[in-house]
CHARMM-style PDB file with segment names, atoms N, HN, CA, C and O in Angstrom:
ATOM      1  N   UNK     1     114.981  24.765 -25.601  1.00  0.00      PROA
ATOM      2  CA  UNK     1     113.829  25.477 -25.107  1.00  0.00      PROA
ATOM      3  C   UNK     1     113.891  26.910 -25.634  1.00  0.00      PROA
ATOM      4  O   UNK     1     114.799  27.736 -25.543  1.00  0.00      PROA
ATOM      5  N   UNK     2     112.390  27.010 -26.352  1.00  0.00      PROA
ATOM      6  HN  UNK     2     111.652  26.339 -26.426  1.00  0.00      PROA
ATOM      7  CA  UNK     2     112.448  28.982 -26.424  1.00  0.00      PROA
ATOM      8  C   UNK     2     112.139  29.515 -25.297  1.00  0.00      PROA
ATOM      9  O   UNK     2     111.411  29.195 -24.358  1.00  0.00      PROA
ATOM     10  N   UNK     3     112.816  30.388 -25.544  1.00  0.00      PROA
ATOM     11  HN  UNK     3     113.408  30.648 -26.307  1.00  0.00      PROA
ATOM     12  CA  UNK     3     112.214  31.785 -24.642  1.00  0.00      PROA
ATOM     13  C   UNK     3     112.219  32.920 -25.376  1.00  0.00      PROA
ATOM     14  O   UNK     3     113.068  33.292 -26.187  1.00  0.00      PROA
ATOM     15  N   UNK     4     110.685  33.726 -24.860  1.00  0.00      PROA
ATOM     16  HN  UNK     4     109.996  33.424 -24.201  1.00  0.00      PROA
ATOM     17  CA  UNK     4     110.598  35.142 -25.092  1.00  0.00      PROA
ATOM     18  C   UNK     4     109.428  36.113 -24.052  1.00  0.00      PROA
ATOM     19  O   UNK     4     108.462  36.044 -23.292  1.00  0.00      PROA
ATOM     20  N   UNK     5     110.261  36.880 -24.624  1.00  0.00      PROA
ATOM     21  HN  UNK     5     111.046  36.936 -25.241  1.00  0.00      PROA
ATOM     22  CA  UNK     5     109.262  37.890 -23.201  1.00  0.00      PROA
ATOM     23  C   UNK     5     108.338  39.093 -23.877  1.00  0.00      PROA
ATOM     24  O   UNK     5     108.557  39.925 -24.757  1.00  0.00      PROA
ATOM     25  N   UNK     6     107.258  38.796 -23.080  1.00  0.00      PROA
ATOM     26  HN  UNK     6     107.079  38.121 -22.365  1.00  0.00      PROA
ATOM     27  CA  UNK     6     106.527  39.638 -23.635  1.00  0.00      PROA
ATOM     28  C   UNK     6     105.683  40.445 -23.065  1.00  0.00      PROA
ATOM     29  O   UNK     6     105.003  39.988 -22.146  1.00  0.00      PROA
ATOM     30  N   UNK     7     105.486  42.112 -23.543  1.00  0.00      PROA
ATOM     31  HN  UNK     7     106.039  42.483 -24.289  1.00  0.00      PROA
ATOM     32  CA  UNK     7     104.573  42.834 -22.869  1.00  0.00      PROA
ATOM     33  C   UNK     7     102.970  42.162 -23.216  1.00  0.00      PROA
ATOM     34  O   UNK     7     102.554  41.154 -23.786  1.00  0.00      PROA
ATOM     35  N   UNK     8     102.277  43.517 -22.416  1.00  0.00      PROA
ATOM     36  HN  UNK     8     102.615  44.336 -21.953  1.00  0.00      PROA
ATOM     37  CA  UNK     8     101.199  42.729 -22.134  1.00  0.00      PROA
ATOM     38  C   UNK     8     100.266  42.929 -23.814  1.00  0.00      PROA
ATOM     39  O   UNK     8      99.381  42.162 -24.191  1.00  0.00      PROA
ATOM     40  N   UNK     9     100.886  44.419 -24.760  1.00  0.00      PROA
ATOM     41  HN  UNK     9     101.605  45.043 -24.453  1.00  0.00      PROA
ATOM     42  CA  UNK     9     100.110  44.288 -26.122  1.00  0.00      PROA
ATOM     43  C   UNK     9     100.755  43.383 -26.651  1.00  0.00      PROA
ATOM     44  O   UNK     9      99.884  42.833 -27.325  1.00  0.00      PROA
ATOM     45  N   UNK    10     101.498  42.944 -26.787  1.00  0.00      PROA
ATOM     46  HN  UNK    10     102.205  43.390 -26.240  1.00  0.00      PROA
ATOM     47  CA  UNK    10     102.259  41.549 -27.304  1.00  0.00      PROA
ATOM     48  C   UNK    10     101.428  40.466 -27.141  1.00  0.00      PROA
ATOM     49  O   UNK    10     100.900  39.885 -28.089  1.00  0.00      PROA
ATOM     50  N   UNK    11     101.254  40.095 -25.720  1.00  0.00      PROA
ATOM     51  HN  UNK    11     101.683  40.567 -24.950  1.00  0.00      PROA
ATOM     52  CA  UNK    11     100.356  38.572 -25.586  1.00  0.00      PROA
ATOM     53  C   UNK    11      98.982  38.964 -25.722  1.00  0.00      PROA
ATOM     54  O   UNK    11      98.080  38.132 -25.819  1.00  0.00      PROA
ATOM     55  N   UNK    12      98.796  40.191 -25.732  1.00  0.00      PROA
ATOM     56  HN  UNK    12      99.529  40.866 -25.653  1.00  0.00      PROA
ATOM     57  CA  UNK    12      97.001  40.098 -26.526  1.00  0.00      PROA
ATOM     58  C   UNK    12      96.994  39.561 -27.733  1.00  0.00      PROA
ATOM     59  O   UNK    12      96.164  38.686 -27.982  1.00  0.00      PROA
ATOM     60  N   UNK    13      97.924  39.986 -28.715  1.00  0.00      PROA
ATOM     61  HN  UNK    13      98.598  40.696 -28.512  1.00  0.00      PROA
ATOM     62  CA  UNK    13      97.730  39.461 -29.763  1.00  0.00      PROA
ATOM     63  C   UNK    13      97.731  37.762 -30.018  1.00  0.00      PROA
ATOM     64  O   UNK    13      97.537  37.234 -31.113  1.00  0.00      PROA
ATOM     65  N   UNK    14      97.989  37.063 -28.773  1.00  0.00      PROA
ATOM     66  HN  UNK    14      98.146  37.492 -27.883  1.00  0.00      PROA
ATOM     67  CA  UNK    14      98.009  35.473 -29.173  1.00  0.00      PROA
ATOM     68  C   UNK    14      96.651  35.241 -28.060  1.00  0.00      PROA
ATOM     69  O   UNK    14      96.826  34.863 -26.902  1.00  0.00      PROA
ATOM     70  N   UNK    15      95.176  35.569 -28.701  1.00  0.00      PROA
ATOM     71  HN  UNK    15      95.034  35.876 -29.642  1.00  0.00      PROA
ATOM     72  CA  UNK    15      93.975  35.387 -28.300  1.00  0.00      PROA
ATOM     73  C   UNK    15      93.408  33.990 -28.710  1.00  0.00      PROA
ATOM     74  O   UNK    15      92.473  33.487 -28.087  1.00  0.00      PROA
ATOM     75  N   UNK    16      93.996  33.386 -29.765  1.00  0.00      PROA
ATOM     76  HN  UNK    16      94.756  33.795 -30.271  1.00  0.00      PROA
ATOM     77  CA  UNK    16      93.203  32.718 -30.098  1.00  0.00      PROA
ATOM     78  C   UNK    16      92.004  32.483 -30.893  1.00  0.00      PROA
ATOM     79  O   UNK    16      91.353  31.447 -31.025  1.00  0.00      PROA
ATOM     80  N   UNK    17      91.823  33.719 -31.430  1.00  0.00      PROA
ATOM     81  HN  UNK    17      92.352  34.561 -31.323  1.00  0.00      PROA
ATOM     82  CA  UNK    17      90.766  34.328 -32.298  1.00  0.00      PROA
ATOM     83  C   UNK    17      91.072  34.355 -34.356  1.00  0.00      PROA
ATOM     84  O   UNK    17      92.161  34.657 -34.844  1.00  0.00      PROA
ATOM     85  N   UNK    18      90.457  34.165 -34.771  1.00  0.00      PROA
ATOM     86  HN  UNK    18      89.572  33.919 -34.375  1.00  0.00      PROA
ATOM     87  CA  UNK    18      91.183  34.339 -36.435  1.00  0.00      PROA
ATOM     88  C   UNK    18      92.042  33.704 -36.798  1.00  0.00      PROA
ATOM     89  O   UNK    18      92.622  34.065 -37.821  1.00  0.00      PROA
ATOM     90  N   UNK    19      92.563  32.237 -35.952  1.00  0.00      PROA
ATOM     91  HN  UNK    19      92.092  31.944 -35.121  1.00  0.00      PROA
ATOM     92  CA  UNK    19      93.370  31.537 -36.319  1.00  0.00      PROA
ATOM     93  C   UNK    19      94.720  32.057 -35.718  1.00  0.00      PROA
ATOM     94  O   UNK    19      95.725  31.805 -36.382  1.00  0.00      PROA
ATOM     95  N   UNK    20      94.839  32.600 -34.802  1.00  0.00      PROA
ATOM     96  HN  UNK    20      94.022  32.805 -34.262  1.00  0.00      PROA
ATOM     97  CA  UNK    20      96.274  32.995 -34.104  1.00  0.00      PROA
ATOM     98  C   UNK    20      96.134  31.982 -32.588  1.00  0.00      PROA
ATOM     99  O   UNK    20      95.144  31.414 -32.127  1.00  0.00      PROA
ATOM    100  N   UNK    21      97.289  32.034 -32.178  1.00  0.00      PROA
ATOM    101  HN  UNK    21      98.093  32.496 -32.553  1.00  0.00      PROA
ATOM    102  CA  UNK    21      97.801  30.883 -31.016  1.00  0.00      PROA
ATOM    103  C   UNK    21      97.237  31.519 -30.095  1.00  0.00      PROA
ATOM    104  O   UNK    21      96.932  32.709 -30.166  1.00  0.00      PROA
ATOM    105  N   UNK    22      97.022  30.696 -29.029  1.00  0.00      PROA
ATOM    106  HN  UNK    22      97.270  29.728 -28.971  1.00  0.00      PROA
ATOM    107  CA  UNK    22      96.487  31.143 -27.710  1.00  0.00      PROA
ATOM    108  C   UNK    22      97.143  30.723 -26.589  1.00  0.00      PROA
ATOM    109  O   UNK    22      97.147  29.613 -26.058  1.00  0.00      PROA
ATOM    110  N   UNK    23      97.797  31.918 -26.237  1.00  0.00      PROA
ATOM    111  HN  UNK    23      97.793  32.820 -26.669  1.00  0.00      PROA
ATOM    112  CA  UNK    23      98.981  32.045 -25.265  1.00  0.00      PROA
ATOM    113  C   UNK    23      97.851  32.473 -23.751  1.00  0.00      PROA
ATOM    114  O   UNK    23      96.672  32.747 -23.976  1.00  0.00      PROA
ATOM    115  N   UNK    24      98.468  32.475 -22.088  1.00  0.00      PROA
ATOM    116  HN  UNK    24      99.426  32.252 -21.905  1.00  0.00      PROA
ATOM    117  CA  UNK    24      98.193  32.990 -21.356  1.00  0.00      PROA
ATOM    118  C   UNK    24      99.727  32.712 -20.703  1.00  0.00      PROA
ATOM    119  O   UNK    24     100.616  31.866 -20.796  1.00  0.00      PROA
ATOM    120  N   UNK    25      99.444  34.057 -19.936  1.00  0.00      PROA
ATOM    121  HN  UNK    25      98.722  34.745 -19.860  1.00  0.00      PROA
ATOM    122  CA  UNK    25     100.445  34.324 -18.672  1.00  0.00      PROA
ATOM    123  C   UNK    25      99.902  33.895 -17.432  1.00  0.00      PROA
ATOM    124  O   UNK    25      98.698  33.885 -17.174  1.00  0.00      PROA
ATOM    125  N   UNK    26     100.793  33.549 -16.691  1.00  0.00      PROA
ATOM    126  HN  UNK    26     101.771  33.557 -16.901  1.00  0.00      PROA
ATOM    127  CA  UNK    26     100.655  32.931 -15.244  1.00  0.00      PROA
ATOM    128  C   UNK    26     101.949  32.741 -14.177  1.00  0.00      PROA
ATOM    129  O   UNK    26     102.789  31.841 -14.203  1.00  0.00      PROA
ATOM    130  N   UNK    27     101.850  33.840 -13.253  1.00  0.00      PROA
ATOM    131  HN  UNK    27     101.167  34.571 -13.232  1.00  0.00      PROA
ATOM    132  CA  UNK    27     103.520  34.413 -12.429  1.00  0.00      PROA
ATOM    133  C   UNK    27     104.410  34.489 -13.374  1.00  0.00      PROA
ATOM    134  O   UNK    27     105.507  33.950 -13.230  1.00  0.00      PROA
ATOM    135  N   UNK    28     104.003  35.335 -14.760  1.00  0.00      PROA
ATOM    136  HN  UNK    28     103.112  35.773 -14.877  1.00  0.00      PROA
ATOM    137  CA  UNK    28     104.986  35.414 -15.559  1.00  0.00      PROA
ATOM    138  C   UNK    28     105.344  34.631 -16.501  1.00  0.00      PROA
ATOM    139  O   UNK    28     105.970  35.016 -17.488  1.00  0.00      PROA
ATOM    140  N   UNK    29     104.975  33.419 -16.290  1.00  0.00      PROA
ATOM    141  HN  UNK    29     104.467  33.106 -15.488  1.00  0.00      PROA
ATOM    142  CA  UNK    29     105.734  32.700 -17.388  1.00  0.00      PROA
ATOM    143  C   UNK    29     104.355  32.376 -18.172  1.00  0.00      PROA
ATOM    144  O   UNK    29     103.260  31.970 -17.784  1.00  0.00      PROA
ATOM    145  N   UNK    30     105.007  32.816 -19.758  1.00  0.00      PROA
ATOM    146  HN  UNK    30     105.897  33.145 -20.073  1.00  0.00      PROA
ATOM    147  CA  UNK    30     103.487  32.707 -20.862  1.00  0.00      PROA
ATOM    148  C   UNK    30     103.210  30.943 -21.057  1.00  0.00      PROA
ATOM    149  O   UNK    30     104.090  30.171 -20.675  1.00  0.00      PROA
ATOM    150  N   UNK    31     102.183  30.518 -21.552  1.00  0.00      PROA
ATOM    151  HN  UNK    31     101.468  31.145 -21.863  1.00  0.00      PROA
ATOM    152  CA  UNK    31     101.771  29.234 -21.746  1.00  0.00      PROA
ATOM    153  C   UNK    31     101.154  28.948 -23.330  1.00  0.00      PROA
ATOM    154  O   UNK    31     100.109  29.421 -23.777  1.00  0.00      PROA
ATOM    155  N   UNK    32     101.695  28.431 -23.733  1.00  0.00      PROA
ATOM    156  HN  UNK    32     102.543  28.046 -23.370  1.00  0.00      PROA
ATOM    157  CA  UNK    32     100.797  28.041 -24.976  1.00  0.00      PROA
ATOM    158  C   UNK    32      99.726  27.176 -24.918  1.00  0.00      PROA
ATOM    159  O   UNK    32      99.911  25.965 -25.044  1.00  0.00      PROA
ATOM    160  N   UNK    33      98.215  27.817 -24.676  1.00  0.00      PROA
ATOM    161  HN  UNK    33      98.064  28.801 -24.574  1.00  0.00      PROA
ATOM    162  CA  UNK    33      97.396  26.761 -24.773  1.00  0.00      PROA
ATOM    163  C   UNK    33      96.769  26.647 -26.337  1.00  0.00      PROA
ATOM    164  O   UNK    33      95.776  25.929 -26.461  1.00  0.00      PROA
ATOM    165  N   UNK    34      97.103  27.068 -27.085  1.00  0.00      PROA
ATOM    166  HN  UNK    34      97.909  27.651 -26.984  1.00  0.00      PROA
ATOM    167  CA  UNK    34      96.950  26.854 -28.621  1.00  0.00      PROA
ATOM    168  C   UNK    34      95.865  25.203 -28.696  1.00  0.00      PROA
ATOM    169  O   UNK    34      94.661  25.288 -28.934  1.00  0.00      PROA
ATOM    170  N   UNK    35      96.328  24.276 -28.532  1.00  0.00      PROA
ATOM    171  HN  UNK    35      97.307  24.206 -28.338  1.00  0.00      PROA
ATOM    172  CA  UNK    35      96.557  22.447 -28.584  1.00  0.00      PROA
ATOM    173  C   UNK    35      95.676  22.500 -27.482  1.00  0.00      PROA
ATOM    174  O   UNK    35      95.567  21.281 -27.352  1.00  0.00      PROA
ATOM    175  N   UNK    36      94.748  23.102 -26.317  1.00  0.00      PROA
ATOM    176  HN  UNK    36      94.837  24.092 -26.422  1.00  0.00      PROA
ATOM    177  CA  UNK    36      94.285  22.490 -25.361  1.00  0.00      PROA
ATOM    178  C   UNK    36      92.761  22.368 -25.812  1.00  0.00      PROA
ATOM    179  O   UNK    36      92.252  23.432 -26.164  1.00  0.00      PROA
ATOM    180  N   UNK    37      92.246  21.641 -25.839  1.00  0.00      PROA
ATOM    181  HN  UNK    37      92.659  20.777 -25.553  1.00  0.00      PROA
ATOM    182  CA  UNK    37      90.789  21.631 -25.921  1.00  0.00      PROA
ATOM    183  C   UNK    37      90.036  22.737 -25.287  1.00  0.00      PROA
ATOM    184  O   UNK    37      89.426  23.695 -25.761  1.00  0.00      PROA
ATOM    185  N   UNK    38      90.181  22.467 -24.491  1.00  0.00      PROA
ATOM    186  HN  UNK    38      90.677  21.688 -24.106  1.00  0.00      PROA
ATOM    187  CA  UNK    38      89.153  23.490 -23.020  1.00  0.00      PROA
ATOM    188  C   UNK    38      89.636  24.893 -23.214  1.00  0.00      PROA
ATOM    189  O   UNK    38      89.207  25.822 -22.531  1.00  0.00      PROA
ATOM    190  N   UNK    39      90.447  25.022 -24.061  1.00  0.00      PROA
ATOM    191  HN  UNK    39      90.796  24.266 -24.616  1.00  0.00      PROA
ATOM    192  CA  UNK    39      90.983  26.792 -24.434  1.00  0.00      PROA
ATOM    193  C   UNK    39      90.289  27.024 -26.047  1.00  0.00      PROA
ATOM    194  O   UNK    39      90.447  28.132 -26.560  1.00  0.00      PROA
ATOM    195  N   UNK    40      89.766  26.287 -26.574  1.00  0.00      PROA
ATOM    196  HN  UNK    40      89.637  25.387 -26.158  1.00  0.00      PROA
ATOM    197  CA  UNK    40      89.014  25.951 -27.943  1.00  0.00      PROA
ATOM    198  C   UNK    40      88.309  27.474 -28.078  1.00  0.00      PROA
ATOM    199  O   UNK    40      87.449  27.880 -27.296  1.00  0.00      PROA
ATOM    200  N   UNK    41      88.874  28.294 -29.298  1.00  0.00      PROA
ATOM    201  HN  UNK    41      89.573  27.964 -29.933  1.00  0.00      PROA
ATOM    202  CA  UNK    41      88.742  29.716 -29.705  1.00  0.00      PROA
ATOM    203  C   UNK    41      88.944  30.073 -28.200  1.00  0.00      PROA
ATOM    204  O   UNK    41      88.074  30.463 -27.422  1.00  0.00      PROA
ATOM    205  N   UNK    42      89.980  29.907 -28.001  1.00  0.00      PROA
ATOM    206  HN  UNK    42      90.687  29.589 -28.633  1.00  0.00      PROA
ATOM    207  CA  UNK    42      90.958  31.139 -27.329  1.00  0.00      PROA
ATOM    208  C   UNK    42      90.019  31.660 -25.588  1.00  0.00      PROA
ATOM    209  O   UNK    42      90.323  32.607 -24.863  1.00  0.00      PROA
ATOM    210  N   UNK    43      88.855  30.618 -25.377  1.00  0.00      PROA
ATOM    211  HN  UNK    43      88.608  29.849 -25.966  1.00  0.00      PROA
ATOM    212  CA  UNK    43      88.122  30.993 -24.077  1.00  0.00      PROA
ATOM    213  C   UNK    43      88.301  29.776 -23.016  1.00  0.00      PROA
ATOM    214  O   UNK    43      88.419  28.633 -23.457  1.00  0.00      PROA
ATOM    215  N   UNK    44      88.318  29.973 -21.889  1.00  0.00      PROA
ATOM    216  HN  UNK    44      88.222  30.901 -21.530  1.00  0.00      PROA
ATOM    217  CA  UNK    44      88.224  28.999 -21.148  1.00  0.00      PROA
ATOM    218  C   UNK    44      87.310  29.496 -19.553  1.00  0.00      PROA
ATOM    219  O   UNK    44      87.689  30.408 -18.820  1.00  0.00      PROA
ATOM    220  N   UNK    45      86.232  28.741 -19.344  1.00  0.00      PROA
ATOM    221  HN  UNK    45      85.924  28.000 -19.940  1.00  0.00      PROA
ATOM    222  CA  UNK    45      85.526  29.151 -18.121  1.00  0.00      PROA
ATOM    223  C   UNK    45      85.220  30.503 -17.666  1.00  0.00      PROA
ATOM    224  O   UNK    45      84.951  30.868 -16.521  1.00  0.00      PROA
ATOM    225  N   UNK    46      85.332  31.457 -19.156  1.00  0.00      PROA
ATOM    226  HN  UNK    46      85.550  31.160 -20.086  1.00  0.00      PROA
ATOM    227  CA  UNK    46      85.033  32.899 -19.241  1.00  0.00      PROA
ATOM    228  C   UNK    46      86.132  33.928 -19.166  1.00  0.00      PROA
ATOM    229  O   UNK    46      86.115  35.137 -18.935  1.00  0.00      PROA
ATOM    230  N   UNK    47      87.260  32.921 -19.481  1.00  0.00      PROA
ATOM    231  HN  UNK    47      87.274  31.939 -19.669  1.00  0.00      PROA
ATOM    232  CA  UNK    47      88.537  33.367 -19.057  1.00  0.00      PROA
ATOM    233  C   UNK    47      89.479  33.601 -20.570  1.00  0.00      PROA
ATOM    234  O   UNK    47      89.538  32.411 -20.877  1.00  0.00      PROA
ATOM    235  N   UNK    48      90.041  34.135 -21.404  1.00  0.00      PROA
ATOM    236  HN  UNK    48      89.993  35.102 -21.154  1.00  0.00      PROA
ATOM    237  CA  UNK    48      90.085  34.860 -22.595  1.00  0.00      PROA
ATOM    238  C   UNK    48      91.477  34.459 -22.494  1.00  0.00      PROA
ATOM    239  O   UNK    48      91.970  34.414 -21.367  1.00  0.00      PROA
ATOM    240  N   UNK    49      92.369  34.082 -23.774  1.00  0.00      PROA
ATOM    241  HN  UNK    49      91.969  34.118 -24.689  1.00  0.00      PROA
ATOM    242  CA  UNK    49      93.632  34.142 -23.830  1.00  0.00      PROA
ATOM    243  C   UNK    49      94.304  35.446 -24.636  1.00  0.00      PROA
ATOM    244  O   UNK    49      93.807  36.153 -25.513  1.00  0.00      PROA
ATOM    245  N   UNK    50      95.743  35.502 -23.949  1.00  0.00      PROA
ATOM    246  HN  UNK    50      96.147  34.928 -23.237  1.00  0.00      PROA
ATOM    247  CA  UNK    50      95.897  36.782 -24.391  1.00  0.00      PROA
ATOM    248  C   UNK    50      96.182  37.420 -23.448  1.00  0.00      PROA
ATOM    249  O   UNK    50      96.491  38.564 -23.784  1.00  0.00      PROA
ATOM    250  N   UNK    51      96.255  37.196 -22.063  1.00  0.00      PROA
ATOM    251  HN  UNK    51      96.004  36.267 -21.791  1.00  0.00      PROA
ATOM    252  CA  UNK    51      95.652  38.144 -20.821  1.00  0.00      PROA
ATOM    253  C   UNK    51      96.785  37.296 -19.945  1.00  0.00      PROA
ATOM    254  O   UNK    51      97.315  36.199 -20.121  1.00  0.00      PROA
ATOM    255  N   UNK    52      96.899  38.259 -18.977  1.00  0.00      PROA
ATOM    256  HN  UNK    52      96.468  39.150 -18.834  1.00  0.00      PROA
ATOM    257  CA  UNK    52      97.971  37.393 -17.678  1.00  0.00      PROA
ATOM    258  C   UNK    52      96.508  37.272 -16.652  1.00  0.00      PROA
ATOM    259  O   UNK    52      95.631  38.034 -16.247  1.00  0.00      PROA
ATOM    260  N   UNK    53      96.783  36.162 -16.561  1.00  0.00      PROA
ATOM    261  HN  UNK    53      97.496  35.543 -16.890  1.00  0.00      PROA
ATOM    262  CA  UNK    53      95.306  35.125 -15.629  1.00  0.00      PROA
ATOM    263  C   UNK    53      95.938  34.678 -14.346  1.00  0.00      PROA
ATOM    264  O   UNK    53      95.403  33.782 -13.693  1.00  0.00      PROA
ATOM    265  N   UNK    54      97.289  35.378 -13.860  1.00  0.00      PROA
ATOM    266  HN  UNK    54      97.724  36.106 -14.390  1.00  0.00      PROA
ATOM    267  CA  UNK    54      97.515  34.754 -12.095  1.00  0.00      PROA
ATOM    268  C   UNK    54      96.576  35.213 -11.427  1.00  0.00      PROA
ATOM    269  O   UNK    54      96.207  34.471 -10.517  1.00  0.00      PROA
ATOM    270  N   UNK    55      95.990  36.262 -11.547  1.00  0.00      PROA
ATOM    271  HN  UNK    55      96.290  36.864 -12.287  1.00  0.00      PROA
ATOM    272  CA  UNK    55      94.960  36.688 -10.282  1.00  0.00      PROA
ATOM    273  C   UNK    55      93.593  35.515 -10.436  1.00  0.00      PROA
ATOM    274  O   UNK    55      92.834  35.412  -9.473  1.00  0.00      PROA
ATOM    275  N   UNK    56      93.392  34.816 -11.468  1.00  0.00      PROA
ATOM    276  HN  UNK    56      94.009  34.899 -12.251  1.00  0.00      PROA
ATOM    277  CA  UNK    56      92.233  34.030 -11.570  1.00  0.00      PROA
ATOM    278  C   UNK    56      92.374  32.487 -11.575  1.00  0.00      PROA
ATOM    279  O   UNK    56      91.491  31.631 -11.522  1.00  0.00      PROA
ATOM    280  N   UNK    57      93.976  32.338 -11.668  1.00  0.00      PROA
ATOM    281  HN  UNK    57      94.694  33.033 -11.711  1.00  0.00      PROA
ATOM    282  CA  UNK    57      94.506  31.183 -11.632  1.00  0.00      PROA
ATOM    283  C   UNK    57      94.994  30.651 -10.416  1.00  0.00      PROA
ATOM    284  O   UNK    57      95.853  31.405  -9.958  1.00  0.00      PROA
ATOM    285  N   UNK    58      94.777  29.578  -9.651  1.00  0.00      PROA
ATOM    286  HN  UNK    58      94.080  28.966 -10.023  1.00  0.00      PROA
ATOM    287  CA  UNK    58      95.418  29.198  -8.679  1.00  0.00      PROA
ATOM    288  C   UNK    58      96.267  28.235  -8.750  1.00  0.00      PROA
ATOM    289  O   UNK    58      96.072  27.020  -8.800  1.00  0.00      PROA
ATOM    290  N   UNK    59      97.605  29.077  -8.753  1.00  0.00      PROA
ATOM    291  HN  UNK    59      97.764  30.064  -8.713  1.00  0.00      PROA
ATOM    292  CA  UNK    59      98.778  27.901  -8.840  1.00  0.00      PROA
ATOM    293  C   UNK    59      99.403  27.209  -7.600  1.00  0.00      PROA
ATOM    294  O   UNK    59     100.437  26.542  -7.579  1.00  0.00      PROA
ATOM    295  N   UNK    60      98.479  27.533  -6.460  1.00  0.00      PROA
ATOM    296  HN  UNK    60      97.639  28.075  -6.477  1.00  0.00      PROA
ATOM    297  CA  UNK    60      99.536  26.921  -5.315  1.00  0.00      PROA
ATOM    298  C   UNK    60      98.678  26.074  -4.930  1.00  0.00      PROA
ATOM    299  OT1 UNK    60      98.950  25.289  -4.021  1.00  0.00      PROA
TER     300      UNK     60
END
């Protein structure tokens, strides 16, 4: 397993935009949604990758 940590100008840069991966944060731990459909150019339900999304995400 990788690991890496990253500030928050760090995971802007994996938007999803121009052919770069599309990462989001969530309680910290980043996600690669690169491969997900529903993240397709880096958007999902108005929701942007690149960005820490716990406040919009409900993980419990």
């Amino acid at each position: 397993m990788n690991s890496a940590t990253f500030n928050q100008t760090e995971l802007a840069k994996y938007n999803g935009q121009d052919g770069q991966p599309a990462y989001v944060a969530v309680d910290g731990v980043v996600y690669d949604v690169t491969g997900v459909a529903a993240w397709a150019g880096g958007k999902h339900h108005g929701n942007l990758a690149g960005q820490e999304l716990t406040a919009v995400i409900d993980t419990k």
